[in-house]
C-alpha positions in Angstrom: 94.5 101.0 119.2 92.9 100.6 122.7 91.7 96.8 122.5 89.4 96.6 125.6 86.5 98.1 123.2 87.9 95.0 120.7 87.9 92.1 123.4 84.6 93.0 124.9 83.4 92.8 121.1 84.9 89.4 120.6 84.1 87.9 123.8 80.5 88.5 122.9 78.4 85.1 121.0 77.7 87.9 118.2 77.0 91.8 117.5 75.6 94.1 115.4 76.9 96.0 112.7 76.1 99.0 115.3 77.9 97.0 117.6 81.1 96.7 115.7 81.1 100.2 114.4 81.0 101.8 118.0 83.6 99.1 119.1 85.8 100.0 116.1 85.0 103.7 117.3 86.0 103.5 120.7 89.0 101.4 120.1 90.5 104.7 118.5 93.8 106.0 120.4 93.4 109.4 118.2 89.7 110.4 118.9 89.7 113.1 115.9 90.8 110.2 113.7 88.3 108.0 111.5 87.0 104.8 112.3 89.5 102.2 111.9 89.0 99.4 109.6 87.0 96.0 110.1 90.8 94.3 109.9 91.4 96.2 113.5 88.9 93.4 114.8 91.2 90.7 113.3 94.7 92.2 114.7 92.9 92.5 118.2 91.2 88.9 117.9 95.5 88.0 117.1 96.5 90.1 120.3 93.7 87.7 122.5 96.3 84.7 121.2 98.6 83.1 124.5 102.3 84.7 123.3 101.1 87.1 120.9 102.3 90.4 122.3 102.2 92.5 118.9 100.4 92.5 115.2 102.7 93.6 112.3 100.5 94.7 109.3 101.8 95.5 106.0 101.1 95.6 102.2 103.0 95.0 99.2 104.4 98.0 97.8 103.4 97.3 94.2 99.6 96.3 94.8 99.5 99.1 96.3 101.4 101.0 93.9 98.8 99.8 91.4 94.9 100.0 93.4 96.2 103.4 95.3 97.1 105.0 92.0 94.8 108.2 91.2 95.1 106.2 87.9 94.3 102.8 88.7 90.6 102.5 86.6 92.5 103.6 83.9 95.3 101.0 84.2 93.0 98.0 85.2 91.0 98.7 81.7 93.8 99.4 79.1 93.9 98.0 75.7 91.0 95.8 76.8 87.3 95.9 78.3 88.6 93.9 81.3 92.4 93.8 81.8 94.0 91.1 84.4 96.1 92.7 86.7 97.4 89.5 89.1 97.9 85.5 87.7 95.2 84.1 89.0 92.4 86.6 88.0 
């Protein structure tokens, strides 16, 4: 991601939605990609941190297993109107 779009954003009081969106857009390394996600703001606000040189990201293998699933309505309703997929739900 190109972050001088990102630390302009955050060095402002506040912003638009507009705002964000063409920050988000113009932090793009890949210009015939999509927008990147609101978390990009996050991961270039951790980047602005003294030390912090790089942002690992990840996501647990089986969440994702389970909302990324072309089946995943089906599973989160099975056997019951509302089924409870984590613990604390």
């Amino acid at each position: 991601m190109r972050v001088a779009p990102l630390f302009e954003l955050l060095a402002r009081r506040s912003a638009t939605d507009e705002q964000i969106s063409a920050a988000l857009y113009e932090s793009r390394v890949d210009t015939s990609g999509k927008t990147p996600s609101v978390e990009t703001l996050f991961h270039a606000y951790l980047l602005s941190l003294p030390g912090v040189e790089f942002v690992g990201h990840t996501h647990a293998t089986a969440v994702n297993t389970i909302l990324c699933s072309s089946r995943q309505n089906s599973l989160r309703h099975a056997g019951s109107s509302r089924m409870r997929l984590f613990v604390a739900e």
